[in-house]
C-alpha positions in Angstrom: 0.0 0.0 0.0 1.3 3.4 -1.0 0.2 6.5 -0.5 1.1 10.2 -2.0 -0.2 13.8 -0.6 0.6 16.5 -2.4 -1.0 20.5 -3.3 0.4 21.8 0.4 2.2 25.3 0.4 1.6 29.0 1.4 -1.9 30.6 1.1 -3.7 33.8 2.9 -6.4 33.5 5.6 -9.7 33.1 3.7 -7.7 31.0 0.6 -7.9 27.8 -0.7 -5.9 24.8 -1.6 -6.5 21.6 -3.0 -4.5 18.2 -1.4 -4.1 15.4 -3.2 -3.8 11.8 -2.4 -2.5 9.3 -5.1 -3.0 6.0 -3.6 -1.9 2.4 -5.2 -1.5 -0.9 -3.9 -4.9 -2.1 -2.3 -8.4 -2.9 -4.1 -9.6 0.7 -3.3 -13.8 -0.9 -3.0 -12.5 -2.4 0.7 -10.7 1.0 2.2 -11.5 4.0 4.1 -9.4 6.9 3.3 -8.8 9.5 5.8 -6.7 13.0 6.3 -5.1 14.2 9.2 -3.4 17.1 10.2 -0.1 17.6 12.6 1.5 20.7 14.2 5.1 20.2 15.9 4.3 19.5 19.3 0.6 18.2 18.8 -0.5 15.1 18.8 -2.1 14.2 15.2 -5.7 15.3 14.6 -8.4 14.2 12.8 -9.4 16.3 9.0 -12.0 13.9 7.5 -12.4 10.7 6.3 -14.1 8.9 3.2 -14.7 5.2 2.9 -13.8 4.1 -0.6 -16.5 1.9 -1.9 -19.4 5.1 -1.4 -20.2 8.4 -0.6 -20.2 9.3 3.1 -17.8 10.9 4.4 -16.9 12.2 8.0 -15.2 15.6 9.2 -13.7 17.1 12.6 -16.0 20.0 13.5 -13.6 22.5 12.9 -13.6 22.2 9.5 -17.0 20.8 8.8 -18.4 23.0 6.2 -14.8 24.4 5.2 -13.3 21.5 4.1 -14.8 19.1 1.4 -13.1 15.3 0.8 -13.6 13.5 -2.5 -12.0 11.1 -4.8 -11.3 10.2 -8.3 -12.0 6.6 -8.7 -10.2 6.4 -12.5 -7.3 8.8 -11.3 -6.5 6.1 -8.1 -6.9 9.8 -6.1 -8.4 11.4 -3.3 -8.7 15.1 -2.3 -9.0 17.7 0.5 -10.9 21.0 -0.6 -10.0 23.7 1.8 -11.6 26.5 1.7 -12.1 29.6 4.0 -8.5 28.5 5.4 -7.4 29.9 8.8 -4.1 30.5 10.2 -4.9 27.5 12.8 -5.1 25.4 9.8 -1.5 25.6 9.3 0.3 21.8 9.5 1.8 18.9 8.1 -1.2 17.2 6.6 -1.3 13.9 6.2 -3.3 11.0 3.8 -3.6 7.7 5.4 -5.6 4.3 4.4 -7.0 1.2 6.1 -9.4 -1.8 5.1 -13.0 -0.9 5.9 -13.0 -3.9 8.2 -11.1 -1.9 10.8 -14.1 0.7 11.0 -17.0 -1.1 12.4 -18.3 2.4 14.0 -18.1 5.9 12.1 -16.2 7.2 15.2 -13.5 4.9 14.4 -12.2 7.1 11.3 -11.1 9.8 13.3 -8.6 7.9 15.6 -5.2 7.5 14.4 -4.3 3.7 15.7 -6.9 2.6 12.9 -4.6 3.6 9.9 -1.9 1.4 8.9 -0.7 3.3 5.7 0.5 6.4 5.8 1.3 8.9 3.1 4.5 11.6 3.8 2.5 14.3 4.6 2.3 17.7 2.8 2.6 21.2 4.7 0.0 23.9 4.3 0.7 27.3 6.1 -2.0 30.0 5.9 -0.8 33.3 7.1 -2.5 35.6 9.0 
């Protein structure tokens, strides 16, 4: 399983940016995707999650309604719409992946010990 964030870099408060996740390796029907975000010193947070094989997804609530995760099935790639960003959005974002098997709950998406494949991570800094 690999996975491949990209789109981080420098925007204004109130811009946008686009992460993407190219992802390879797994039969994409049985996984849930999720994004995650880390400052230096923090633990890693929960972004939002999607499982692969439909359409719900789930978000933190501090970016519910900013944020927007989708995928392109024929591209092997999922994305993070940010919008509205603030300077507390700034971190090392993060793409990771896990069969749907490990998510017998919703809740489950947002903790960290569920994901076993990890992308690099990609850094977004909004400025203030």
């Amino acid at each position: 399983v690999q996975l491949q964030a990209s789109g981080g870099g420098l925007v204004q408060t109130g811009g946008s940016l686009r992460l993407s996740c190219a992802v390879s390796g797994f039969d994409f029907d049985d996984y849930t995707i999720g994004w995650f975000r880390q400052v230096p010193g923090k633990e890693r947070e929960f972004v939002a999650a999607m499982f692969w094989n439909d359409d719900s997804a789930n978000y933190a609530e501090s970016v519910k309604d900013r944020f927007t995760i989708s995928r392109d099935n024929a591209k092997n790639t999922i994305y993070l719409e940010m919008n509205s960003l603030k300077p507390e959005d700034t971190a090392v974002y993060y793409c990771a992946a896990a069969d749907q098997s490990r998510f017998t709950l919703t809740i489950m998406t947002t903790w960290v010990k569920k994901y076993d494949s990890w992308g690099q991570g990609t850094l977004v800094t909004v400025s203030s």
